[in-house]
N, C-alpha and C positions, 0 to 999 in steps of 0.2 A: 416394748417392755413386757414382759412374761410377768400375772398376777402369778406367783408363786404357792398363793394360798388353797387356788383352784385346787393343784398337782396333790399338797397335801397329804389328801385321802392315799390318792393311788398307792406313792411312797411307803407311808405308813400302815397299808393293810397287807402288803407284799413284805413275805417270811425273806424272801431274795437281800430283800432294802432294811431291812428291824435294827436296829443298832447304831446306823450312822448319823454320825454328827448332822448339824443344822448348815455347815458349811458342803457336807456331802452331798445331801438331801438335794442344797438348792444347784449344785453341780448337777447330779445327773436330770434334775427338772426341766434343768436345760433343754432336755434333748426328750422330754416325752411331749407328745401329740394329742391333741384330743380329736377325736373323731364322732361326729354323730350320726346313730343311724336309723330309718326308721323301721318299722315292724316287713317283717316281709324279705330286707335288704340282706346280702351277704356280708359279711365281715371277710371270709375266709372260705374258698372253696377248694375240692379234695384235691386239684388238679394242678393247683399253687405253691409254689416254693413258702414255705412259711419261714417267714425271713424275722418276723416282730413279736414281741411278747405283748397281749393283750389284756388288760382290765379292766374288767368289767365293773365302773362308776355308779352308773345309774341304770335301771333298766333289768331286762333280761332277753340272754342269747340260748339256742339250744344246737348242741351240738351232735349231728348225726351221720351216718353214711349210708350207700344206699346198699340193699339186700341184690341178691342178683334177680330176684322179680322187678327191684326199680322201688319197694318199697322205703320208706324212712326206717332205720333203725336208729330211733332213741338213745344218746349213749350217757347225756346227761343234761339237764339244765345249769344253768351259770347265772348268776345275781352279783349283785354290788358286793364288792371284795375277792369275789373268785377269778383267776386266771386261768388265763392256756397260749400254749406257746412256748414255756420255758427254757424247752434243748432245744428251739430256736435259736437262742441266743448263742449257743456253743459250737452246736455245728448243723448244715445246710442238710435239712428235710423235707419229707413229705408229711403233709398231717395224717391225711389218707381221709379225711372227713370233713364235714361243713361246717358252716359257724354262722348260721341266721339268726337276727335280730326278732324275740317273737313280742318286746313292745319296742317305745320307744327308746333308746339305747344310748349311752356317750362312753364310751370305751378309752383307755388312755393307752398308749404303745409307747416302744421303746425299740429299732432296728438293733440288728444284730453288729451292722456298722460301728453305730452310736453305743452302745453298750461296750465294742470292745476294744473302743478310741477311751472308754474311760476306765476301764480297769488298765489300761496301757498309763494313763496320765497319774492315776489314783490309784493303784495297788491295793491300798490301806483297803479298799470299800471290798475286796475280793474278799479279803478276811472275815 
């Protein structure tokens, strides 16, 4: 049994999700994941199909690539409510960048699968 209340936040901070019913909400909750990760860990690396849209719950991620010396280039930080991933969901990319966890992190996703099993069930939520 999925606490629903967890998801919540994620639902509700994501411009994507803003508007749907309570019957919506607890549909696609369905199918989001939590993941946690600790300081240090990858979420997402450059060389990976990014298949998931990712939000960032608790924590904070920084997302970089590398310069051709091999250095980090900084391209942003991410905090509770910010996402990345989005045209994942539409169609098969490369992010071309990283996605390290720089504390401790709980991230919620959503596959590009599961997302388009439910605009296929649920139309209404595409609107």
């Amino acid at each position: 049994m999925i606490d629903f209340t967890k998801y919540d936040h994620c639902i509700s901070t994501m411009p994507l999700f803003q508007g749907l019913s309570l019957t919506e909400i607890q549909f696609i909750q369905s199918d989001i994941t939590e993941q946690a990760f600790s300081a240090g860990q990858f979420i997402y690396q450059a060389e990976d199909i990014l298949e998931s849209l990712y939000l960032i719950q608790e924590g904070k991620v920084k997302v970089y690539r590398l310069g051709s010396s091999g250095k980090e280039q900084v391209i942003r930080i991410l905090e509770q409510g910010d996402f990345v991933g989005e045209l994942a969901l539409f169609e098969e990319q490369h992010y071309g960048c990283f996605i390290e966890a720089i504390s401790p992190t709980k991230v919620c996703t959503i596959q590009k699968d599961n997302f388009k099993r439910i605009l296929l069930s649920h139309p209404q939520i595409a609107l």
